[in-house]
C-alpha positions, -999 to +999 in steps of 0.1 A: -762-484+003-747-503-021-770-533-039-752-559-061-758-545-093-741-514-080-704-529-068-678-520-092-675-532-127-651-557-123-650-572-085-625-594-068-643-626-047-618-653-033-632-687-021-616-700+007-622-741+016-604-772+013-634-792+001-629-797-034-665-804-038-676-774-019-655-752-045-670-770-073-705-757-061-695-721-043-675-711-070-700-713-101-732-702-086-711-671-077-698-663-110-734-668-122-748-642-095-720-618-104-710-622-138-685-595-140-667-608-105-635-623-110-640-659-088-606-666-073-597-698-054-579-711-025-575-741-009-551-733+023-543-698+044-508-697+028-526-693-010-556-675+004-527-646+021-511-647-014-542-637-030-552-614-002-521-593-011-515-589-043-560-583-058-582-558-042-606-583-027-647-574-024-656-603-008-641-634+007-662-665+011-642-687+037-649-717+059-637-716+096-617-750+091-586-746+067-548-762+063-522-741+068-508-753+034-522-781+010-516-818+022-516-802+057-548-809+082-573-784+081-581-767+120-602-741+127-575-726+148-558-715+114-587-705+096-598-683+132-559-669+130-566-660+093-596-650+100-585-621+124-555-613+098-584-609+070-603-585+094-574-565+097-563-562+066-554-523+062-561-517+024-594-530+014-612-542+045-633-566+024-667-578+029-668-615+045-687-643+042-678-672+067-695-705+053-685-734+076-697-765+096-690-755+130-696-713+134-693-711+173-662-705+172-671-670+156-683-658+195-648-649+200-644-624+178-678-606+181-664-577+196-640-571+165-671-583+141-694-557+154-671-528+146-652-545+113-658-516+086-670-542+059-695-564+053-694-598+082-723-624+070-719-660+084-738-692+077-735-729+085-726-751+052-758-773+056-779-744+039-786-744+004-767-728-025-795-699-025-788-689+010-757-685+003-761-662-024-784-643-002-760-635+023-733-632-001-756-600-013-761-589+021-722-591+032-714-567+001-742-542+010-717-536+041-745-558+066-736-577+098-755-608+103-746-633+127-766-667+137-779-669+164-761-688+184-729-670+176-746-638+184-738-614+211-763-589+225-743-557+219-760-524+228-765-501+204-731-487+193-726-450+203-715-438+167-743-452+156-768-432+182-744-397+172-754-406+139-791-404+146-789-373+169-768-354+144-791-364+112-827-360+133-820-340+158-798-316+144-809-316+111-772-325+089-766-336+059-746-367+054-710-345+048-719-323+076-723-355+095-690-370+082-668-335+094-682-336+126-677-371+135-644-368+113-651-401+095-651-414+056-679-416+036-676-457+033-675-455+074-706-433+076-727-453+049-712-490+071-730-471+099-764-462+080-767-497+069-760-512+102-789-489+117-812-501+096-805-537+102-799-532+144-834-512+142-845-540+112-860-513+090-870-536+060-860-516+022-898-507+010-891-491-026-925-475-018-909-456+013-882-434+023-855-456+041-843-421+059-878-418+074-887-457+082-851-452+103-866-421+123-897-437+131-880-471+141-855-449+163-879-428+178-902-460+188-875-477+199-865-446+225-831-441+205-835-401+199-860-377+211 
């Protein structure tokens, strides 16, 4: 699992909102939390899919409501479209924070959130500044976290219970895992850190993560 401090030297965030003011706030305390990241900016889906292409994005910070260009008015039906297009996105599947007034609209997509192969956070703007940062750090350690009322009630995904049987029940290493499953490493460690937040295993420095998750699966029925 991957903690700030650990993302690569020199990250790519984007910022996507057409509130001036809200950039003007997002957009430092970032750069102050990440001082290597480069803080890009966008104020309209036609700039932000610019950016999208042509820099290997880490995280995208995006409200719900966006223009399609500037001077255009912002709907949440473009930034939902964009949204799904982000998700998508073949090369990098970034980590996502969605920071915006009205979240509901987020429901629709919890199917595709609950299997996206990055990092999905989401928040409502009314929070503070620290929040966001928070959940910033959460969406790049490759966490889903969804408010509540946006949240589905998914069961427990079946790669993630092969996962278990194959590492506690049979004993395999991580790249034994990854052959028989026939997976990446990034997909594998997603799954290990989605786990421990389904089964909410807390990070003790004082414990081994490994172990809390075997005990929290094993309580909660999840492997034998």
């Amino acid at each position: 699992m991957n903690s700030p401090s650990s993302q690569e030297s020199n990250p790519y965030f984007l910022v996507v909102d057409d509130h001036e003011a809200i950039l003007k706030g997002t957009v430092p305390a970032l750069r102050e939390r990440y001082p290597k990241a480069k803080v890009l900016m966008a104020q309209d889906r036609q700039t932000a899919q610019q950016i999208l292409n042509q820099f290997p994005l880490d995280l995208v910070v995006v409200d719900l409501s966006l223009p399609e260009s500037l001077g255009q008015v912002a709907s949440p039906e473009i930034g939902m479209q964009w949204l799904e297009l982000l998700m998508q996105h073949a090369v990098t599947k970034p980590n996502i924070l969605v920071v915006s007034t009205n979240i509901k609209p987020l429901v629709r997509l919890t199917p595709k959130i609950n299997i996206y192969e990055g990092g999905f956070v989401a928040m409502d703007k009314s929070l503070p500044i620290q929040e966001l940062l928070k959940l910033a750090d959460l969406s790049l350690r490759g966490s889903i976290y969804l408010p509540l009322e946006v949240r589905s009630r998914p069961e427990f995904d079946r790669r993630w219970l092969e996962v278990l049987t194959l590492k506690f029940q049979h004993g395999l290493s991580d790249r034994a895992i990854r052959e028989r499953m026939g997976i990446a490493e990034r997909t594998l460690r997603n799954y290990w850190v989605r786990i421990q937040d389904a089964l909410e295993v807390v990070d003790d420095p004082d414990k081994d993560l490994r172990v809390q998750i075997e005990l929290a699966a094993r309580a909660a029925g999840l492997i034998n």
